[in-house]
N, C-alpha and C positions, 0 to 999 in steps of 0.2 A: 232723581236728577237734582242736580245743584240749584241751587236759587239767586240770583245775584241783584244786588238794588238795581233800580235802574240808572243810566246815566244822564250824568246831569245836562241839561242844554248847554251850546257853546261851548263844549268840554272837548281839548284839545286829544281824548286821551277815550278811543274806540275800544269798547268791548266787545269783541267777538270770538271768545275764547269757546264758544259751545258751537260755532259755524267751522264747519268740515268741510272745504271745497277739496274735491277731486281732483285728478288730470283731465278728468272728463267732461267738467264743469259742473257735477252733481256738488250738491251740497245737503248734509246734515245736519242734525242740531243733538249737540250734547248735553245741554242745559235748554230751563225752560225761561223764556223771558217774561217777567211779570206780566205786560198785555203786549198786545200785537203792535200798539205805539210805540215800546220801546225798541222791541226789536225793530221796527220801521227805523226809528233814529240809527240804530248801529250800522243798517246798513247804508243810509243814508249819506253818514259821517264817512263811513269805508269810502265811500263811492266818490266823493267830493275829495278825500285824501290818494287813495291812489295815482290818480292823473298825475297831480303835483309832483308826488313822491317817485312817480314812476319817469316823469320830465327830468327830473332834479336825479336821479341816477344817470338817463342819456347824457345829458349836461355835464355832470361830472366826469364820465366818462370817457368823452368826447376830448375834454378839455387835458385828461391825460394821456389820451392819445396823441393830440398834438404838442405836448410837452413835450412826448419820448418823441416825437417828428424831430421835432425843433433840434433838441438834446444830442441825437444818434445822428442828425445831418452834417457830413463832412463840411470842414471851415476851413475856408483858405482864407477868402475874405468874410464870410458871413452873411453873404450876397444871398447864397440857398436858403439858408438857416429862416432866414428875416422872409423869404418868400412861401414859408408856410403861410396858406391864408385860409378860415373860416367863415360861409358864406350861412345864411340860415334862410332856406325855403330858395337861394338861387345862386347862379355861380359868379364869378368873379374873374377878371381879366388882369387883374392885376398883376405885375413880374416889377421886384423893386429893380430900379436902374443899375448899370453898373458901379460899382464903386465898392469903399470897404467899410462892411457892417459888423466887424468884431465887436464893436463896444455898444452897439444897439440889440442887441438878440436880446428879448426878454418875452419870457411866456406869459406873464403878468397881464399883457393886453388882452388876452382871450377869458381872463378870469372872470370878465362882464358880459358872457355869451347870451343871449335873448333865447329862450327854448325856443325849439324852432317845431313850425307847426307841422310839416312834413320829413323835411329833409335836412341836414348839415352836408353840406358841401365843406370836402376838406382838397384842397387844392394847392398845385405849387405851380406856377405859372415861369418860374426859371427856367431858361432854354436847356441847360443841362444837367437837370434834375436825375432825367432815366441813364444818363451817363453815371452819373453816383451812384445810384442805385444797380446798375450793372459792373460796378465794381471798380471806374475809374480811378477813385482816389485810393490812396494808400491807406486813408486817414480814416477811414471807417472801412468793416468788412461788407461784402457783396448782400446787396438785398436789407438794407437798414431797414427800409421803407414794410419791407416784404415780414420781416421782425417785430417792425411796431404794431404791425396789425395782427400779428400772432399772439401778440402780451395784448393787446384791446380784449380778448375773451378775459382773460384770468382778471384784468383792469373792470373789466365791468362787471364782473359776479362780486367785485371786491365792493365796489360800488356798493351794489346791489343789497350786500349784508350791511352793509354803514349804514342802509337807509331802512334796515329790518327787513327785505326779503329774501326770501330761501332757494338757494338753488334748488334744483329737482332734476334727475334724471332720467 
């Protein structure tokens, strides 16, 4: 078996290249870690990084999810478009008033999302949002909404490898 230093304390940068987790949750070891200290640190480190890294994927995620909301929602005035709203651990009542929000639409405010400890709520609170999304307008085809959450799978594994993990099937 291989031998590898150990790693340094504080060290942004996990070595678990001899740790073989399963689908099953078993895990082996392809190398030997010099004491049982160090391998305690590697998983220690894993264990404190995952959470993050695995937030900071939904987060991403999330946030291009409602991009493509935003994006793919018919605009006459921009009135729908602007009532995508993102709630984190609760929902939201919000429907902007009427009026015309062509020059306001910007996804940029969702960019500062707070991970959320349960839930993201993604909500449109405009009265005729399911009229859009059943195909009222001309301006977008039937099921926009139905679309953006078919692209959130392939959006999130994409995520997912930006942030170094692996899909599995």
């Amino acid at each position: 078996m291989e031998r590898k230093p150990p790693i340094p304390p504080n060290s942004n940068t996990v070595d678990l290249s001899g740790l073989v987790v399963d689908d099953g949750m078993g895990a082996t070891l392809d190398r030997v870690y010099d004491s049982a200290a160090d391998f305690e640190m590697a998983l220690s480190a894993l264990a404190e990084q995952l959470p993050q890294k695995a937030s900071l994927v939904v987060k991403k995620a999330v946030f291009m999810l409602v991009s493509e909301l935003i994006n793919t929602t018919p605009k006459d005035t921009g009135r729908c478009a602007v009532g995508w709203q993102v709630s984190v651990d609760s929902e939201s009542d919000y429907a902007p008033p009427p009026g015309d929000y062509r020059d306001a639409i910007d996804t940029s405010k969702f960019a500062g999302l707070l991970v959320a400890t349960e839930v993201y709520n993604i909500e449109n609170n405009v009265e005729y949002v399911l009229y859009l999304e059943n195909g009222h307008s001309k301006k977008a085809p039937t099921g926009f909404i139905a679309n953006a959450l078919a692209k959130f799978s392939d959006d999130f594994v994409k995520c997912a490898a930006e942030m170094g993990f692996e899909a599995t099937s």
